[in-house]
C-alpha positions as CSV (number, residue, x, y, z in Angstrom):
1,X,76.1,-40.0,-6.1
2,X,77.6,-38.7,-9.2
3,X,75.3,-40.1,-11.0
4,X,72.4,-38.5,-9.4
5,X,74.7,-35.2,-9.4
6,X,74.9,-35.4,-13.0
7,X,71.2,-35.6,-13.4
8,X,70.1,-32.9,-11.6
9,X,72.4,-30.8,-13.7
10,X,70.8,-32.1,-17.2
11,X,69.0,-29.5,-18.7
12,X,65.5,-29.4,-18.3
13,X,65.6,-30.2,-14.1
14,X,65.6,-27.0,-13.3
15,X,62.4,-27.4,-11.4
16,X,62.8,-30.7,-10.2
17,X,63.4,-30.3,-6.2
18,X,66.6,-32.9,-5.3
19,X,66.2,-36.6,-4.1
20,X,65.9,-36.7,-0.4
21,X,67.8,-39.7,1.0
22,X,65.3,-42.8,1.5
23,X,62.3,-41.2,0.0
24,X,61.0,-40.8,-3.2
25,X,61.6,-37.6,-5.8
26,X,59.4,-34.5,-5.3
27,X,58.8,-32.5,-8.3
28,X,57.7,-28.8,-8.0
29,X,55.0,-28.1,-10.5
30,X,55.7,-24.0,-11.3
31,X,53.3,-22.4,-13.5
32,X,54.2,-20.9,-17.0
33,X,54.9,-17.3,-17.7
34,X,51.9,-17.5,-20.3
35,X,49.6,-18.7,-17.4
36,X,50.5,-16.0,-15.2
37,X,49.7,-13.4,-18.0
38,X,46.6,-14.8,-18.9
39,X,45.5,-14.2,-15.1
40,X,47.3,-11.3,-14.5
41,X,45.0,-9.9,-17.5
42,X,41.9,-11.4,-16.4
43,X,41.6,-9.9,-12.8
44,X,43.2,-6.6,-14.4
45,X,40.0,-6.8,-17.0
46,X,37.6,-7.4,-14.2
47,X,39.3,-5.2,-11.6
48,X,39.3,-1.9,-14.0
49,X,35.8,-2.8,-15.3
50,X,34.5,-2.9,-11.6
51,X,36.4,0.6,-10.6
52,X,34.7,2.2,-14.0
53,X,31.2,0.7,-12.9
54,X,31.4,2.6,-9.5
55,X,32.7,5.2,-10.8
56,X,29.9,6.1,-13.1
57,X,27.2,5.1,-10.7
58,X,28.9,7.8,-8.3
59,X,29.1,10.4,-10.8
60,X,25.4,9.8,-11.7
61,X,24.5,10.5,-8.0
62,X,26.2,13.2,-7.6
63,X,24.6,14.5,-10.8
64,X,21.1,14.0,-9.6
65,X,21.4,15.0,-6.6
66,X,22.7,18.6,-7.9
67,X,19.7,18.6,-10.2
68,X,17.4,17.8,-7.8
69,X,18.8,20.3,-5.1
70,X,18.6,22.7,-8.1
71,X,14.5,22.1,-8.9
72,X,13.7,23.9,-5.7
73,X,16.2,26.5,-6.4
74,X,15.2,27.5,-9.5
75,X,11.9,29.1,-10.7
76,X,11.3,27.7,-14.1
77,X,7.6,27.5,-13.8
78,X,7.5,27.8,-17.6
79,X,10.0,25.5,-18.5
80,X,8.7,22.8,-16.2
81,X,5.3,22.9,-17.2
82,X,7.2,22.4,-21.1
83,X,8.6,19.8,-20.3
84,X,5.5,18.0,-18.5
85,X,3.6,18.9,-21.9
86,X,6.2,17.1,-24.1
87,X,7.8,14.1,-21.4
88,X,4.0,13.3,-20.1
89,X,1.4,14.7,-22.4
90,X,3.0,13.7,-25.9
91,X,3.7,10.4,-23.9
92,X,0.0,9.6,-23.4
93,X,-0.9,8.6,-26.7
94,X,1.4,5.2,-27.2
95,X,0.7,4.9,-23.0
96,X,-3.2,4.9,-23.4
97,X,-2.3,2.1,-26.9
98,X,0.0,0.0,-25.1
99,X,-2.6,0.1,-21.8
100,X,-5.4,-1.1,-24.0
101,X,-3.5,-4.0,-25.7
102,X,-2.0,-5.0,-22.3
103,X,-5.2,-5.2,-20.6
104,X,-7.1,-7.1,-23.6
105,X,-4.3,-10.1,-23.4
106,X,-4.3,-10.6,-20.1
107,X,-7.7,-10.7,-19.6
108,X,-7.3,-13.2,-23.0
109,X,-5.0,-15.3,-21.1
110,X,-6.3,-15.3,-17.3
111,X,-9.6,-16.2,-18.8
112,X,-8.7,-19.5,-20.3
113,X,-6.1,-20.5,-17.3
114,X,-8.7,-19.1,-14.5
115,X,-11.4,-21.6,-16.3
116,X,-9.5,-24.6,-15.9
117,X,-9.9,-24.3,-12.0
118,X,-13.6,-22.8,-11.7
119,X,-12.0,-19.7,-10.8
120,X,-13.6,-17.2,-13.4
121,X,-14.8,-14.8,-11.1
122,X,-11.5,-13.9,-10.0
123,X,-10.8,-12.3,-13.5
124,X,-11.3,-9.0,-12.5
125,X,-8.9,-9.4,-9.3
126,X,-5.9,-10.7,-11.3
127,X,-6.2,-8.3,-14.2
128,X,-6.8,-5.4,-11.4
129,X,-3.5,-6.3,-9.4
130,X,-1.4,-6.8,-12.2
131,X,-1.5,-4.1,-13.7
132,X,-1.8,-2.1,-10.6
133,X,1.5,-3.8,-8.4
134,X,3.8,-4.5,-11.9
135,X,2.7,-3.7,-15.5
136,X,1.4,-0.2,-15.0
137,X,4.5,1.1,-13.6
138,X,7.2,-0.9,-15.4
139,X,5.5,-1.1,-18.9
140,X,4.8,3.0,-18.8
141,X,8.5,3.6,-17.2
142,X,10.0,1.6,-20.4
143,X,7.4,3.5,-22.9
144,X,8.2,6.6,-21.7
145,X,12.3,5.3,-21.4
146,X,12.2,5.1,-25.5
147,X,9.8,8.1,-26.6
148,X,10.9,10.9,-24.1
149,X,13.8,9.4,-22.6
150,X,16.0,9.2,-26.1
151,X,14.5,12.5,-27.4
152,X,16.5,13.8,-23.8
153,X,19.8,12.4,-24.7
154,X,19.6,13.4,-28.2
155,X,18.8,17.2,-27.0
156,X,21.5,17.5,-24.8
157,X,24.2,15.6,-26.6
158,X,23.2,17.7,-29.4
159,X,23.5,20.9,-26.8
160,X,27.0,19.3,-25.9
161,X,28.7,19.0,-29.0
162,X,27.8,22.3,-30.2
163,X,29.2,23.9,-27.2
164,X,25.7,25.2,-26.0
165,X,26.5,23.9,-23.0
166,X,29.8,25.5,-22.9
167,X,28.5,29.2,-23.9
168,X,25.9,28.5,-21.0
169,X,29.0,28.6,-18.5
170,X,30.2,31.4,-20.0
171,X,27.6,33.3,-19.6
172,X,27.3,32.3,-15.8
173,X,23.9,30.0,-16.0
174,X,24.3,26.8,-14.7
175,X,23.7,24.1,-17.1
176,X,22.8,22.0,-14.6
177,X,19.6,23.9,-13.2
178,X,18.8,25.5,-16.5
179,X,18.3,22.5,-18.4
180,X,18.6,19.0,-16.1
181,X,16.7,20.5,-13.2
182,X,12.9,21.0,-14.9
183,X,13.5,17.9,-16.6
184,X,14.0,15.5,-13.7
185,X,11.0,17.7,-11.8
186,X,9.1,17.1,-15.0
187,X,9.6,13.4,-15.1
188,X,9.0,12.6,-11.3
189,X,5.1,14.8,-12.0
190,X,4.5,12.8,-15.5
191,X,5.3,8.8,-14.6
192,X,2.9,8.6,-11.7
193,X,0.0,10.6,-13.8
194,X,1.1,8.0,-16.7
195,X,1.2,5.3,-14.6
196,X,-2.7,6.2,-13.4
197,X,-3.6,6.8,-17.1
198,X,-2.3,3.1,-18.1
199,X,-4.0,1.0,-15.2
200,X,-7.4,2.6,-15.3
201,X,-7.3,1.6,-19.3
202,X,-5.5,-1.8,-19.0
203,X,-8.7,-2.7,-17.1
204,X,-10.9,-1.3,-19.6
205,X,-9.2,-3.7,-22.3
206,X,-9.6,-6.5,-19.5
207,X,-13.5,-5.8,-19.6
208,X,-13.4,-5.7,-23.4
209,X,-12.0,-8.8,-23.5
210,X,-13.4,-10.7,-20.9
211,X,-16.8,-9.1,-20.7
212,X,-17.7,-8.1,-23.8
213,X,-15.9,-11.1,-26.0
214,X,-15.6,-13.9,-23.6
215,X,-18.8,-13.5,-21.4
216,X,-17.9,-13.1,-18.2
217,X,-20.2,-11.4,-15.9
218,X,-19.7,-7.3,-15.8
219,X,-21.1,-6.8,-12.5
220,X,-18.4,-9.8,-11.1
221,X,-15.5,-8.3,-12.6
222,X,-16.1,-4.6,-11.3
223,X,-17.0,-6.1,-8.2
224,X,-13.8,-7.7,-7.9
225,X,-11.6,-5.2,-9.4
226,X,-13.0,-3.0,-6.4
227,X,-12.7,-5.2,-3.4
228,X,-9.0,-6.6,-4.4
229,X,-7.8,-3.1,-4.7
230,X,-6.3,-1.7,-1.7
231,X,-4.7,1.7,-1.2
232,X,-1.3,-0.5,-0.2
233,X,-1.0,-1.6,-3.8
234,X,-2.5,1.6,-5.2
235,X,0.4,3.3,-3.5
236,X,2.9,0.7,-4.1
237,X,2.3,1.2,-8.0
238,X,3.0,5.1,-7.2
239,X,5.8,4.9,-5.1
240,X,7.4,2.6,-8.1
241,X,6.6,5.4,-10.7
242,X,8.4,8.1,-8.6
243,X,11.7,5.9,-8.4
244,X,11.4,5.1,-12.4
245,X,10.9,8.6,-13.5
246,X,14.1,10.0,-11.5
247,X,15.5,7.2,-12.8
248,X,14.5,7.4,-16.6
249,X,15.4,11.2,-16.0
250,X,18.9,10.9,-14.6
251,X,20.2,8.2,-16.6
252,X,18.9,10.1,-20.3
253,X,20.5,13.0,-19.2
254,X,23.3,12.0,-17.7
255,X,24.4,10.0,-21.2
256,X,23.3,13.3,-23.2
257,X,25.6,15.5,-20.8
258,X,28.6,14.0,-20.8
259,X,28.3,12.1,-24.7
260,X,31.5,14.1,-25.5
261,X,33.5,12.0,-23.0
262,X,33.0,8.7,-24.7
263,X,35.2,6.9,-25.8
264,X,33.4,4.9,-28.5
265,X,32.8,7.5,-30.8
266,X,32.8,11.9,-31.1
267,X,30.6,14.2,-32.6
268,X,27.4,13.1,-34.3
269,X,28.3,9.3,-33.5
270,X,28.8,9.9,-29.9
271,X,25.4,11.5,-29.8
272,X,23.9,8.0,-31.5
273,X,25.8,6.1,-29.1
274,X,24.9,8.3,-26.1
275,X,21.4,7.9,-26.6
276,X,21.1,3.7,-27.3
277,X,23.0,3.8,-23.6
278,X,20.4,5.9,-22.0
279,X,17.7,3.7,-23.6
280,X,19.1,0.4,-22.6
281,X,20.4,1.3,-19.2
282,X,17.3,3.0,-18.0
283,X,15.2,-0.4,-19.1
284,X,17.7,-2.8,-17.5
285,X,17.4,-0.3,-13.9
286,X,13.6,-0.2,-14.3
287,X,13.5,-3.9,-13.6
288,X,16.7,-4.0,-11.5
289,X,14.9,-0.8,-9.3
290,X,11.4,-2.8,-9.2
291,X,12.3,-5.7,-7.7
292,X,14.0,-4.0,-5.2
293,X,11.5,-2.0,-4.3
294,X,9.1,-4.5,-4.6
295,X,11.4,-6.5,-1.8
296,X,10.7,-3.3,0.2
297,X,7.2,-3.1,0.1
298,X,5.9,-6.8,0.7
């Protein structure tokens, strides 16, 4: 018994439980103080990162939905039509190019897979509904994300940091309405003429390609392009172009707006920074947005 007494007092069996009579001894395995910190700091890291993600997706709702309220408020005709001229119009250009290009490959590449199963014909279908359901909408959204949608970010930052924003509150306009409002309205007219603009030419560059170079049969291919076509996709396409323009909108504006609130840079760098986060967010909810809209209308 001493012996056993003596022992448990040895330094270093602190956490050994004592001998139970007629069993063996149990030993309690406690964990370190470093292994606690380590997960302490983990869940802490995920837990504030979480909060800061919900945050800012609440703040951005609450921000469009006061700009959007505000679009019928407002009568900035003038301003609207502006901003249709430079988000849509200036847009088209790079649109209409990318349309073209999109059109010619896919009509490049569904040619040469269709032929392996006899199923030529069908080239006008595929081409048709692709671009109509998914590449129109998704491909002009991203165009338009990185010409107009940066420009926006680097206005208002811009507008921000050189308390333009500021002297438009002291001067009782809101900032909101005056310059977020004909944006957004702007945005939600241009992506679905855009989106209209890009599928009529991405099949264009699918006849080029599959008519005119490869040889397949003109009359077949409009034939098809017309009977797969139904107004369900037609308006699918749109209804996709609506939610990626207020999206596009919100998100570029949104960074521009509050760019003096970040907290990886100020001034002229937080205006830079700003506008690479509107870019790359409003891409990554494009896709995120279309398939769950898609998911909604199948």
């Amino acid at each position: 018994m001493k012996e056993q007494d003596e022992k448990k007092r040895l330094p270093g069996n602190e956490n050994e439980a004592p001998y139970e009579k007629g069993g063996p001894a149990r030993t309690a395995v406690l964990p370190s103080r470093g292994q606690s910190n380590i997960a302490v700091a983990f869940f802490a890291f995920i837990g504030g990162w979480a909060i800061r993600v919900i945050g800012n997706f609440g703040a951005i709702a609450v921000f469009f939905f006061l700009a959007f309220i505000n679009i019928f408020r407002s009568k900035q005709i003038r301003e609207i039509t502006n901003q249709v001229y430079y988000i849509g119009a200036k847009s088209s250009l790079i649109v209409i190019l990318v349309a073209l290009f999109t059109g010619m490959v896919l009509g490049l590449q569904l040619f040469y897979t269709l032929v392996k199963f006899g199923s030529v014909g069908a080239l006008g279908s595929a081409i048709s509904l692709s671009l109509v359901r998914e590449l129109g909408p998704v491909l002009t959204a991203i165009m338009i994300a990185a010409r107009a949608g940066s420009a926006m970010a680097a206005e208002i930052g811009i507008l921000r940091n050189s308390e333009q924003i500021d002297a438009l509150y002291t001067m009782g306009i809101d900032p909101v309405r005056y310059l977020i409002s004909p944006r957004i309205a702007a945005s939600i007219i241009s992506f679905p003429l855009l989106t209209a603009f890009f599928d009529l030419v991405g099949i264009i560059g699918g006849y080029l390609t599959g008519v005119v170079l490869l040889g397949t049969n003109a009359g077949t291919y409009f034939y098809r392009v017309q009977s797969s076509l139904g107004i369900v996709d037609i308006r699918g396409g749109f209804i996709k172009s609506l939610v990626f323009g207020a999206i596009v909108s919100c998100i570029c504006c949104f960074q521009g707006y509050f760019c003096h609130m970040r907290n990886d840079g100020f001034g002229a760098r937080s205006v830079g920074m700003a506008t690479v986060s509107a870019v790359v967010i409003s891409c990554v909810l494009i896709l995120v947005s279309d398939y769950v809209v898609t998911s909604f209308l199948m």
